[in-house]
C-alpha positions in Angstrom: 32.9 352.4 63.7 34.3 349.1 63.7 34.6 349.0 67.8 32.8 351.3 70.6 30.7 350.2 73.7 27.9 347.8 72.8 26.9 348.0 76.5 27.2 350.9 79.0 26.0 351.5 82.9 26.5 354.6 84.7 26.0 354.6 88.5 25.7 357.1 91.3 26.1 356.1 94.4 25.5 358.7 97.3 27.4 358.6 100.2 25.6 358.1 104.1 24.7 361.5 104.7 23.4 362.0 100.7 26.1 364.4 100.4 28.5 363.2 97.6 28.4 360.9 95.2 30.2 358.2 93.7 30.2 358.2 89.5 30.6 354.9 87.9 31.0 354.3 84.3 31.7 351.1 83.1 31.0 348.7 80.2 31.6 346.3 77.7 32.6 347.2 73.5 31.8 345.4 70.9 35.2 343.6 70.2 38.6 343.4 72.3 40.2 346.6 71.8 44.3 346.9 71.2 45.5 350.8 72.5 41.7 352.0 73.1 40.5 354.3 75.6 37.0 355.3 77.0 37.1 359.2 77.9 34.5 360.8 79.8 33.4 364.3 80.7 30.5 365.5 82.8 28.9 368.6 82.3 26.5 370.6 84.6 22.9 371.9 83.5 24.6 375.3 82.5 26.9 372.8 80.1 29.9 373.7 82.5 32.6 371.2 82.5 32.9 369.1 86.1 36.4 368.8 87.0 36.8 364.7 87.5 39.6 363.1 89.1 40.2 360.0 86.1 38.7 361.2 82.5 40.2 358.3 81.0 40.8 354.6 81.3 42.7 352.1 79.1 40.3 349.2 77.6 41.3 345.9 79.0 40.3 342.8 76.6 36.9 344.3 75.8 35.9 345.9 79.7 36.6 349.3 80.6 35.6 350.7 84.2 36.0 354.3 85.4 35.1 356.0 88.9 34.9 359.7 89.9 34.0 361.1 93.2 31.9 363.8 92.4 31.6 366.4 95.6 28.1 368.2 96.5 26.3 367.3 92.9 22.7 368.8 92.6 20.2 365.9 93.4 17.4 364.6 91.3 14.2 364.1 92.7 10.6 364.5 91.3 10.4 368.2 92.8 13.8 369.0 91.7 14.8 367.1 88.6 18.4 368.0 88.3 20.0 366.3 85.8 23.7 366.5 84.4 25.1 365.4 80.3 27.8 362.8 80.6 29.8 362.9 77.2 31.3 358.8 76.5 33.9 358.8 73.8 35.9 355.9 72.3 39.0 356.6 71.6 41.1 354.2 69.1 45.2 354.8 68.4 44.7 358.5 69.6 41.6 359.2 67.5 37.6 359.4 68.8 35.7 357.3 66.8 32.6 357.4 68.6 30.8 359.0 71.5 27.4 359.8 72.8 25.7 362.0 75.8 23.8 361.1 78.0 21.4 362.9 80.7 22.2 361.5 84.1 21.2 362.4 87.9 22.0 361.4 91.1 20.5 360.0 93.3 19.8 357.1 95.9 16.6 355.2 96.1 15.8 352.8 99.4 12.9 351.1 100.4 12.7 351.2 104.2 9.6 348.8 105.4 6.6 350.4 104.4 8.8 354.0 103.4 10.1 355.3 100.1 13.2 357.2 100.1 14.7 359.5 98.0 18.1 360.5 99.1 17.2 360.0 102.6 14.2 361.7 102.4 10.3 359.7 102.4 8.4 360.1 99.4 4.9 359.7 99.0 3.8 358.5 95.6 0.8 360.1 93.6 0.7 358.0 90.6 -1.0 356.4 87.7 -0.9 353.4 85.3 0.1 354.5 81.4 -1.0 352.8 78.9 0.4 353.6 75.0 -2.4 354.0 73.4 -3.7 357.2 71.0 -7.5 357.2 69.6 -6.5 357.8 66.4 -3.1 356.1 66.0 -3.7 352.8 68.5 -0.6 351.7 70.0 1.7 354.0 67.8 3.6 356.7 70.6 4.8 360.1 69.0 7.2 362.4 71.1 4.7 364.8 71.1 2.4 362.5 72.9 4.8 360.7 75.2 5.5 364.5 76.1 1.7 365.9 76.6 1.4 362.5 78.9 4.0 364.0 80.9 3.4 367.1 81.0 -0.5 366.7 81.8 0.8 364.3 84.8 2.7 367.2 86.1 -0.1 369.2 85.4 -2.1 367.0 87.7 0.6 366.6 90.6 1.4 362.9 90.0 4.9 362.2 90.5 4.6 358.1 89.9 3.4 356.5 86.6 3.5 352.7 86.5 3.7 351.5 82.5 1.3 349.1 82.1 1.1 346.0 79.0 4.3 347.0 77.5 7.6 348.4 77.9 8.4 352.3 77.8 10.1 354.3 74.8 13.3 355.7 75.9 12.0 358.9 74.9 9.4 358.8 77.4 11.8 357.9 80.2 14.0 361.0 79.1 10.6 362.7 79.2 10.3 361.9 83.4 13.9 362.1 83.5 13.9 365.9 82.3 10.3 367.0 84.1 10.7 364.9 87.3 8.5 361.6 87.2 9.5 358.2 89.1 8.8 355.5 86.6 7.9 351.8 87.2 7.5 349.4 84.5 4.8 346.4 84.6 6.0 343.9 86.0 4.3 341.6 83.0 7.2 342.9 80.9 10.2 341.1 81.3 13.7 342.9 81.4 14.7 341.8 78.3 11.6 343.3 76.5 12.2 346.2 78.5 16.2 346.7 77.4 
């Protein structure tokens, strides 16, 4: 379509005791946008609809923001990688002329001196540097690869993978999203080679 969101962040924010969360949706579309709206839904991981307090927000100039408080969601950690589908449409003159889902999960990261939390709770990291390569294909990643990586990590109890020489495929982070793997990327990559 002519106009839809050319940038999107989704944040969840949980509260002090790690209870409830805080759903944030907001972004930027492509061009200013006269009687347009940005819908969302959020569905659980048995694809049942959450009930959210605003669905819907008017796009002003070209920004649109919209928050939900979302009570008691499932967490997502590395043992228990709960994850949600967050449906964005874009809605022009009463019509949607785009949307996409995406996988999200909540949860609250803090680094405490030395500690590692995970929604309050201290994590200890068993991890490994990644590097893309493939004996027979070099620096070429395949989904079936980026998942076997995974899955053999799993396999082998690490919870942590740092990405090392260059940035990761976004199937690979839906990969640790969906299995349960805190990614970090090398720091030799700068963010916008990793965008």
């Amino acid at each position: 379509p002519e106009n839809y969101p050319d940038f999107l962040s989704v944040t969840t924010d949980l509260d002090e005791q790690y209870l409830n969360a805080t759903l944030k949706v907001e972004g930027v579309t492509r061009l200013p946008g006269n009687n347009d709206q940005v819908i969302i839904e959020l569905f659980n991981s048995d694809n049942k609809m959450i009930d959210l307090k605003s669905t819907s927000v008017q796009v002003s100039g070209n920004v649109f923001s919209v928050t939900n408080l979302i009570m008691d969601p499932l967490k997502w950690d590395a043992e228990h990688p709960n994850l949600y589908s967050l449906k964005v449409s874009y809605v022009n003159d009463g019509n949607v002329t785009w949307y996409k889902y995406y996988k999200i999960g909540f949860r609250e990261i803090e680094e405490l001196g030395n500690r590692f939390l995970i929604n309050g709770k201290q994590v200890k990291l068993r991890g490994v540097c990644r590097h893309e390569i493939d004996p027979l294909l070099g620096r070429v990643s395949t989904a079936e690869y980026e998942l076997k990586d995974v899955l053999l990590a799993k396999e082998a109890n690490v919870n942590f993978i740092r990405t090392s020489h260059y940035p990761p495929t976004e199937n690979f982070l839906r990969m640790c999203d969906k299995y349960g793997i805190y990614v970090e990327c090398d720091p030799s990559v700068s963010n916008s080679e990793a965008n």
